[in-house]
C-alpha positions as CSV (number, residue, x, y, z in Angstrom):
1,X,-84.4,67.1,-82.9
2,X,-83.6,69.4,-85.8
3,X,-86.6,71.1,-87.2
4,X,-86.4,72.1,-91.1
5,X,-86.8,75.6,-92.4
6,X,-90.4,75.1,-93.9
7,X,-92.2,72.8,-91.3
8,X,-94.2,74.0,-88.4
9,X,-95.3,71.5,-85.9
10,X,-93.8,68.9,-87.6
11,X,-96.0,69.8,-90.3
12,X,-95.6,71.3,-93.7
13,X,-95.4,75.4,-93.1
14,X,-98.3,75.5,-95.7
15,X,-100.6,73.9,-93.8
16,X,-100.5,76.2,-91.1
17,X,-103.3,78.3,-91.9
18,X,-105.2,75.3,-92.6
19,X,-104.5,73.8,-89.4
20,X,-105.2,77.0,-87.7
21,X,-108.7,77.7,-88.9
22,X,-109.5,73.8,-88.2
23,X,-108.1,74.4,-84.4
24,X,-110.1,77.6,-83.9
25,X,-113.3,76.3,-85.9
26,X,-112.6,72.9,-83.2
27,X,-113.0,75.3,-80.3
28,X,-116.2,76.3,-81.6
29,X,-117.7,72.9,-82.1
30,X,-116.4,71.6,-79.1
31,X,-117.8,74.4,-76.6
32,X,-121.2,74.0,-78.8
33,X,-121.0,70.1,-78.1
34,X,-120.6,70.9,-74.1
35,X,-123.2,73.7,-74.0
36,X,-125.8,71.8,-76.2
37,X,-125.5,68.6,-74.8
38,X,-123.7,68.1,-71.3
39,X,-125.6,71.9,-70.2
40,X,-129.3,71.6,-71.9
41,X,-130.0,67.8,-73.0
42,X,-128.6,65.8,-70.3
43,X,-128.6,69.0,-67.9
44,X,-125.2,67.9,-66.1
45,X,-124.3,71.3,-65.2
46,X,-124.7,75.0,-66.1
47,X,-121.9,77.8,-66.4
48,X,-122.4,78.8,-63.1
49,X,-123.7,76.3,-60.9
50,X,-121.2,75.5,-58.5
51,X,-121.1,79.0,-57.4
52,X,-124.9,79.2,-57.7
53,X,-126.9,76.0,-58.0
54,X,-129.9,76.2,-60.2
55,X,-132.8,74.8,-57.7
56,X,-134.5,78.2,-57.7
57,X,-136.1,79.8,-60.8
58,X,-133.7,83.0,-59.7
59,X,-130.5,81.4,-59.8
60,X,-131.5,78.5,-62.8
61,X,-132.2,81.6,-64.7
62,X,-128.6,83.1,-63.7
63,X,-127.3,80.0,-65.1
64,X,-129.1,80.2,-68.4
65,X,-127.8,83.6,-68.7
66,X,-124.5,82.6,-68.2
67,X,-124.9,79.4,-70.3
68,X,-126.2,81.9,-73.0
69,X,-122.5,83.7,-73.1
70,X,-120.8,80.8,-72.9
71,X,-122.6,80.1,-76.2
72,X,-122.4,83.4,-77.8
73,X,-118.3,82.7,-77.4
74,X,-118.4,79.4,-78.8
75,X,-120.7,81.0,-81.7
76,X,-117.8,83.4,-82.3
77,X,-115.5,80.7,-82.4
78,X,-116.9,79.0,-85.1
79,X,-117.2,82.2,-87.3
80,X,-114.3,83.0,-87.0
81,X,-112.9,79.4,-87.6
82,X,-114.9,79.3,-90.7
83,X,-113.8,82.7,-91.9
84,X,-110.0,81.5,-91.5
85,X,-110.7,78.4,-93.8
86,X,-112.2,80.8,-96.6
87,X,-109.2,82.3,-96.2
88,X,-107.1,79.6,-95.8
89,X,-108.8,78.2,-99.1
90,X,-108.0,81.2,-101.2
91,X,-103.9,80.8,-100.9
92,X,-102.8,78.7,-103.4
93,X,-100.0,77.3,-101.6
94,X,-102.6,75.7,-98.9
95,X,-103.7,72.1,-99.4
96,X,-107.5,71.8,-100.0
97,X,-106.3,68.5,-97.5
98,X,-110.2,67.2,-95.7
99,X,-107.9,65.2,-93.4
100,X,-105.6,67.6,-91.7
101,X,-109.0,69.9,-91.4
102,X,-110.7,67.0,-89.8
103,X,-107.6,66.2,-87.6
104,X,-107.2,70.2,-86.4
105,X,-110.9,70.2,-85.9
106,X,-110.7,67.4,-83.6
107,X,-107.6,68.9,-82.0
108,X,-109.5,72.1,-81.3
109,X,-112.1,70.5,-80.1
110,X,-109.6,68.6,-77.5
111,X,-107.8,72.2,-76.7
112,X,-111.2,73.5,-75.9
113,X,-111.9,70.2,-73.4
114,X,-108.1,70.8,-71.7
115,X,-108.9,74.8,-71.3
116,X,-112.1,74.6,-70.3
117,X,-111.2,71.7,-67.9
118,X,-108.5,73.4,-66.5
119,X,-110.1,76.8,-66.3
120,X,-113.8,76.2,-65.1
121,X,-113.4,73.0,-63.7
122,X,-110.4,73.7,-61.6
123,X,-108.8,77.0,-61.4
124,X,-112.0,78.4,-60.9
125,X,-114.7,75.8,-59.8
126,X,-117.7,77.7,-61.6
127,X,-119.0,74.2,-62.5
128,X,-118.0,70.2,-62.7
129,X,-118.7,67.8,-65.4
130,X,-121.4,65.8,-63.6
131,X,-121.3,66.5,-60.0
132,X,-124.4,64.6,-59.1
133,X,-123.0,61.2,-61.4
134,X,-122.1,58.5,-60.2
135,X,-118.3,58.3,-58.9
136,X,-116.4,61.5,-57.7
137,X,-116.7,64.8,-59.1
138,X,-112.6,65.2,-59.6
139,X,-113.1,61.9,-61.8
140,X,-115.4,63.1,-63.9
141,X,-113.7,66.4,-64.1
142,X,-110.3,64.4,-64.6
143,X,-111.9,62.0,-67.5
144,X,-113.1,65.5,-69.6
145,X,-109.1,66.4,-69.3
146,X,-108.5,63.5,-70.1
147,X,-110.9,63.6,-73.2
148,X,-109.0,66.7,-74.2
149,X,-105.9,65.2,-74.3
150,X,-106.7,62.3,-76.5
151,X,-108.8,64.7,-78.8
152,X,-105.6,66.9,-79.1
153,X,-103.4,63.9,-79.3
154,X,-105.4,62.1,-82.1
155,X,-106.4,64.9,-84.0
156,X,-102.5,65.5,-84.5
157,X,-101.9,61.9,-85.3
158,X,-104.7,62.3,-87.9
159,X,-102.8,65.5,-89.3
160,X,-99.7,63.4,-89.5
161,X,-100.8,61.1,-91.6
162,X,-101.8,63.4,-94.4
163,X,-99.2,63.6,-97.1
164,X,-100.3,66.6,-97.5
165,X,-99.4,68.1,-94.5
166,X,-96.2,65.8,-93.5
167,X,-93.2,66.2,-95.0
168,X,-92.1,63.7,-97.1
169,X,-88.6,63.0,-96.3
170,X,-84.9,63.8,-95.4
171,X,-84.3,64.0,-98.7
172,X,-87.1,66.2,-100.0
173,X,-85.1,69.4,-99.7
174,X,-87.6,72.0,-98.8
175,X,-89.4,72.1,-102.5
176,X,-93.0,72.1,-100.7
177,X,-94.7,72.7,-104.2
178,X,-98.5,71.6,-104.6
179,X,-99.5,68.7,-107.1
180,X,-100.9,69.6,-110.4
């Protein structure tokens, strides 16, 4: 497959700050999604509690502390994510495109799932997805991969279909020039 000059990705090459700031601003939202909700409303797991299971105040207190990082990254994420799209806004060239944000939001979101997954789940075993659900722990750990791979997969496919980010043919012979 030949790749033209000015795409990225198989994407228009001025989307790619766009699509950067949606994939880091994803990462963001999706660790806040797995902290808020699968760590503190359904209480699945914490950061740390297959190394040190919270059933003492001591080590549930541990876990809140490490929880706590884990949400001071994901804070930084999102900043950061958001101070890419102002920038990514101000360039002329970049597509003020609300579809291939929301498709590189939702692929960050999956690239968290698959690094986290990997990472924490596996590599290291600091915690599982829900290892007192019912079912295995490695499938619940396997369906969050799994999650991440759609998310990434989907978001893309959402990007794709953006005129604004796709090229828009064989013929179109590199003039990448935005509408008036």
């Amino acid at each position: 497959m030949v790749q033209r000059a000015d795409t990225w990705l198989g994407l228009r090459e001025r989307t790619k700050p766009l699509v950067r700031a949606g994939i880091v601003l994803g990462i963001g939202l999706g660790g806040f999604f797995d902290g808020i909700v699968l760590h503190q409303l359904l209480q699945w797991h914490h950061m740390l509690s297959a190394w040190t299971a919270p059933t003492s105040v001591a080590n549930l207190r541990l876990n809140v502390l490490a929880d706590g990082f884990f949400h001071v990254g994901t804070y930084l994420f999102t900043i950061v994510g958001i101070a890419l799209l102002v920038r990514a806004w101000q360039r002329p060239a970049v597509p003020r495109s609300g579809r291939t944000l929301v498709g590189s939001v939702i692929a960050g979101w999956g690239a968290f799932n698959l690094v986290e997954g990997l990472v924490n789940h596996q590599l290291l075993g600091i915690h599982h997805v829900w290892p007192a659900g019912p079912g295995s722990v490695l499938l619940w750990d396997l369906a969050f991969l799994l999650s991440g791979a759609v998310f990434v997969a989907g978001g893309y496919a959402v990007i794709r279909g953006d005129e604004a980010a796709t090229p828009a043919s064989r013929d179109d012979r590199g003039t990448d020039e935005q509408p008036t």
